[in-house]
C-alpha positions as CSV (number, residue, x, y, z in Angstrom):
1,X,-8.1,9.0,21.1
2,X,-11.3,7.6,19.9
3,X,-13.4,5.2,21.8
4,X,-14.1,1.8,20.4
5,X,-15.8,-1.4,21.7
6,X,-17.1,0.6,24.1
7,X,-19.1,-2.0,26.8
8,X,-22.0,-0.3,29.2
9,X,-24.4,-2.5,31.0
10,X,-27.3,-1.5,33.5
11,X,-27.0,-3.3,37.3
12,X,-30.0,-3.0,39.6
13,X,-27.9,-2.1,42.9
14,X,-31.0,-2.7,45.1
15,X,-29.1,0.1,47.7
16,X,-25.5,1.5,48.1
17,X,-26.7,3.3,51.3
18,X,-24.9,1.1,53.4
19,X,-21.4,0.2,53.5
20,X,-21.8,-3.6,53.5
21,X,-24.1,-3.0,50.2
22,X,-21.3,-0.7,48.9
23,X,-18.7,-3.4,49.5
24,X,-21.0,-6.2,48.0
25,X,-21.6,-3.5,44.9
26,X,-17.5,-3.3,44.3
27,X,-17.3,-6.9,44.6
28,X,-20.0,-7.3,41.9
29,X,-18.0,-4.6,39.6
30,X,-15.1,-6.6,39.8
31,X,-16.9,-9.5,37.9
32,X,-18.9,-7.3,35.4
33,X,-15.4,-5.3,33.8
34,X,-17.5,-2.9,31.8
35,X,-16.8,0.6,30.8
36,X,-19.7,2.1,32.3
37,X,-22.3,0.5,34.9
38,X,-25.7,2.6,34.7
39,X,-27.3,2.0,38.2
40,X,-30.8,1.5,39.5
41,X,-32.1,2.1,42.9
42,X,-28.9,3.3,44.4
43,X,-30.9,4.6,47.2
44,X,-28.4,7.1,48.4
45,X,-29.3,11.0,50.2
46,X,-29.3,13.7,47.7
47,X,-27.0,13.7,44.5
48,X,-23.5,13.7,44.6
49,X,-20.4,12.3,42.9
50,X,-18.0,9.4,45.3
51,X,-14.0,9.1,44.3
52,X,-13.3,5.3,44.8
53,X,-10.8,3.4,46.3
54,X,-10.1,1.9,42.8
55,X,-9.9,5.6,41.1
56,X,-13.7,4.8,39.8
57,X,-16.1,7.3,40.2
58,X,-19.9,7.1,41.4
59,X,-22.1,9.9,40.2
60,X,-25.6,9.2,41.5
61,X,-29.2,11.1,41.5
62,X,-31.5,10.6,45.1
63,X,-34.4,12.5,47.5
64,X,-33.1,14.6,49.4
65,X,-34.4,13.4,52.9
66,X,-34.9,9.9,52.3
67,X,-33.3,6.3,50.8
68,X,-35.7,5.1,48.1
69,X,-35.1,4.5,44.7
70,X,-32.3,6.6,42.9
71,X,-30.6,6.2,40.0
72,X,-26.6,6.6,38.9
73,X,-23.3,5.5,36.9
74,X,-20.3,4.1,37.6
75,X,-17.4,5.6,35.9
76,X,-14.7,3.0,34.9
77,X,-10.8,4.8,35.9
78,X,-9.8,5.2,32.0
79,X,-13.1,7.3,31.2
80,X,-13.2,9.7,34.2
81,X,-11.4,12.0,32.0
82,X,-14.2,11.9,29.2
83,X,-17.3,13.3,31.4
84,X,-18.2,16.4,29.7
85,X,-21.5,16.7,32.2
86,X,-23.9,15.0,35.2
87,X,-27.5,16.0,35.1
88,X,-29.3,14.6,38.1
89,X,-33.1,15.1,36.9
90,X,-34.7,13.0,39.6
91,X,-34.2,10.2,41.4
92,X,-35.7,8.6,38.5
93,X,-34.0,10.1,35.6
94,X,-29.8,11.2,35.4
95,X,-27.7,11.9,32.2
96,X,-24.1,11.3,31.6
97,X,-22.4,12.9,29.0
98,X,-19.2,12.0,27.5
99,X,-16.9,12.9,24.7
100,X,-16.2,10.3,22.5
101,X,-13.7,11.8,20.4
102,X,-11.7,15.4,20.4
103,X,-13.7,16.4,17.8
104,X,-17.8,16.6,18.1
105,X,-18.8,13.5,18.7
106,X,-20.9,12.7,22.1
107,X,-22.5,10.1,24.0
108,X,-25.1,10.9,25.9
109,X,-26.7,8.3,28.9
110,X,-29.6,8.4,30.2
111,X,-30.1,5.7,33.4
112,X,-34.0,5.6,34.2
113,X,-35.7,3.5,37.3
114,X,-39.7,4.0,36.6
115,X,-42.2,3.8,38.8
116,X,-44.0,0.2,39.4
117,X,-47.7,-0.5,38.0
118,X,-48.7,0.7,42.2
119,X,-48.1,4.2,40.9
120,X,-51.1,6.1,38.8
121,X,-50.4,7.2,35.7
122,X,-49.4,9.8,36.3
123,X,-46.7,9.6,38.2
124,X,-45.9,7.0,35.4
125,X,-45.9,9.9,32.7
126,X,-44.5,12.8,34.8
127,X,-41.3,10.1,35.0
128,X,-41.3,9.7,31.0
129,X,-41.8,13.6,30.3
130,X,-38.5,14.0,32.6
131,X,-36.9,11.8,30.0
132,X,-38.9,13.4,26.8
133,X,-37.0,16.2,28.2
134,X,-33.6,15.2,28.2
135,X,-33.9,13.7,24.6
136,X,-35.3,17.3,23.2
137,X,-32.1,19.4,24.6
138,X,-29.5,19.7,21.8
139,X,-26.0,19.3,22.7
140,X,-24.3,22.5,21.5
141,X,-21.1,22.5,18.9
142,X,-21.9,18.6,18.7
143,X,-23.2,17.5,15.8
144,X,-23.5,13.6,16.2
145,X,-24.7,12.8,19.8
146,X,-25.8,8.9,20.4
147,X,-28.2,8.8,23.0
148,X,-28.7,5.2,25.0
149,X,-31.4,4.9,27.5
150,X,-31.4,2.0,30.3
151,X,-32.6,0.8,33.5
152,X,-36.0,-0.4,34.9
153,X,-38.5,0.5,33.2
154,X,-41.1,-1.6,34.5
155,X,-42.5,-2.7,31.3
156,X,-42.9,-5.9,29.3
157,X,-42.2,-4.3,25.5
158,X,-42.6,-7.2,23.4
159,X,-42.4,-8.0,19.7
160,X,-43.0,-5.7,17.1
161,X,-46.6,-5.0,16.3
162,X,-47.8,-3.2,13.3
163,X,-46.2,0.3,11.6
164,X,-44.4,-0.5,14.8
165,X,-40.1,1.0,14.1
166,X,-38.8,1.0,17.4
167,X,-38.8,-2.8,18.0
168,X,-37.3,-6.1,16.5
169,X,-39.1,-9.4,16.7
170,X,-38.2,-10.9,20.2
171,X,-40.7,-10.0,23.4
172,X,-43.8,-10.1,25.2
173,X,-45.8,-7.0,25.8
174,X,-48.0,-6.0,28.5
175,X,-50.2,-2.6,29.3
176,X,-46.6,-1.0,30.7
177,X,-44.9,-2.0,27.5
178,X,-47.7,-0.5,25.5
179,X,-46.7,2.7,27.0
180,X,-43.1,2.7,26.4
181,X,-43.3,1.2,22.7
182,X,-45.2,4.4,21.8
183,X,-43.3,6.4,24.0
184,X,-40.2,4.8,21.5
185,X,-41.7,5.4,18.2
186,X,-42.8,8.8,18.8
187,X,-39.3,9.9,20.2
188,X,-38.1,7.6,17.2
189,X,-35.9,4.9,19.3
190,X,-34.8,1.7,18.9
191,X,-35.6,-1.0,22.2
192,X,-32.5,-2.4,21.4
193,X,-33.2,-6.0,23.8
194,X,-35.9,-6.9,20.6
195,X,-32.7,-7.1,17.8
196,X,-31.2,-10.4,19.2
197,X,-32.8,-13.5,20.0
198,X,-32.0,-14.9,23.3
199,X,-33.1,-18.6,25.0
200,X,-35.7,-18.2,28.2
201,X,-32.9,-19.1,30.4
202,X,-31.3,-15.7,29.4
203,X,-33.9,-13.6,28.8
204,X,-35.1,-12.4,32.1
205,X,-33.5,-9.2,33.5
206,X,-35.5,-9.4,37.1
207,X,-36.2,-11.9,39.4
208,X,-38.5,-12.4,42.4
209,X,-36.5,-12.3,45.6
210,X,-37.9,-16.5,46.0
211,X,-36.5,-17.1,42.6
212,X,-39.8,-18.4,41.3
213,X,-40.8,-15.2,39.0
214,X,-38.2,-14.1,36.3
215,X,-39.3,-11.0,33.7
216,X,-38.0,-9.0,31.4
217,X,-38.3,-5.6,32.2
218,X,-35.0,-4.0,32.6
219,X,-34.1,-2.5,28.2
220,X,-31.5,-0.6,26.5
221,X,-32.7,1.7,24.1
222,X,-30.8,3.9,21.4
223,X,-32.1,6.4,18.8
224,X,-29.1,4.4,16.4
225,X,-28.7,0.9,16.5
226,X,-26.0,0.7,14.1
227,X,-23.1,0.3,16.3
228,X,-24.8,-1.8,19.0
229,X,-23.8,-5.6,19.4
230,X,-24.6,-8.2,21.9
């Protein structure tokens, strides 16, 4: 069986180290009814994979010693049998890899949390070589193999600027954007949030914990945007 209309979406979590949060997080899931939920700040100990009451699985990247930031995806019962491969990188960066057909075709996910403008660059860049990474490993006896990147990225992208390919003509851009557009067209990637025009009402993908500061900072990006819709 092939997949079709396949539906993924990225959920900031804000911690599933609890079991109150864990219950809220289920709750959520029930309303969202995707395929595949990529995860931010799960802030759960070490990596591991969680067999769920509802036959779901939760595969999920953390530190080892404490709960802070993490990164993970939510396996919808139907698709459990499709994971080829989990890749915790850091708790930052985890891949997911799943067969799409029983032939070569391959999704590969990549669910990212970046570090805030408080970090130094550096940090900033070892967290995007950990994805460069990722995106130069082949997957062997596979010849097509979409990739889709989401989560926080911590970056306003913007529009498209000049000899610019990896973006459409919807955004606002800041210094952190300026990172990850070149980051995008020099890993030849499509910020797939720029295709489709959306109102201000539902363009944020953050908002301040008072309600009064909404951004967009949260992308999916693909390196084919052929067979994305909104």
């Amino acid at each position: 069986m092939t997949l079709t209309n396949f539906c993924i979406c990225t959920f900031n979590a804000r911690s599933l180290c609890s079991q109150a949060r864990f219950a809220e997080f289920q709750a959520e899931v029930d309303k969202i009814k995707q395929d595949v939920i990529d995860i931010a700040e799960v802030k759960r100990r070490r990596s591991g994979r969680l067999n769920l009451p509802n036959d779901a699985v939760l595969l999920y990247a953390g530190h080892d010693n404490k709960t802070a930031e993490g990164v993970g995806f939510y396996v919808s019962p139907h698709l459990k049998s499709r994971i080829a491969r989990f890749n915790a990188i850091s708790p930052r960066v985890a891949k997911l890899l799943l067969y799409v057909d029983r032939q070569d075709r391959m999704l590969r996910l990549i669910q990212v949390y970046a570090p805030t403008s408080t970090h130094n660059e550096t940090v900033y860049n070892a967290f995007l070589d950990d994805v460069s990474t990722l995106l130069a490993r082949r997957q062997r006896g596979h010849r097509h193999c979409q990739t889709i990147i989401m989560g926080d990225l911590n970056a306003k992208i913007g529009m498209q600027q000049r000899n610019e390919r990896a973006l459409g003509r919807f955004g606002v851009r800041n210094e952190g954007g300026e990172r990850l557009a070149n980051f995008c067209n020099n890993n030849h990637l499509f910020v797939l949030n720029t295709l489709f025009r959306k109102s201000q009402q539902r363009k944020w993908t953050w908002r301040s914990p008072n309600g009064t500061i909404k951004n967009e900072i949260d992308y999916i990006i693909s390196n084919d945007m052929r067979s994305v819709t909104d």
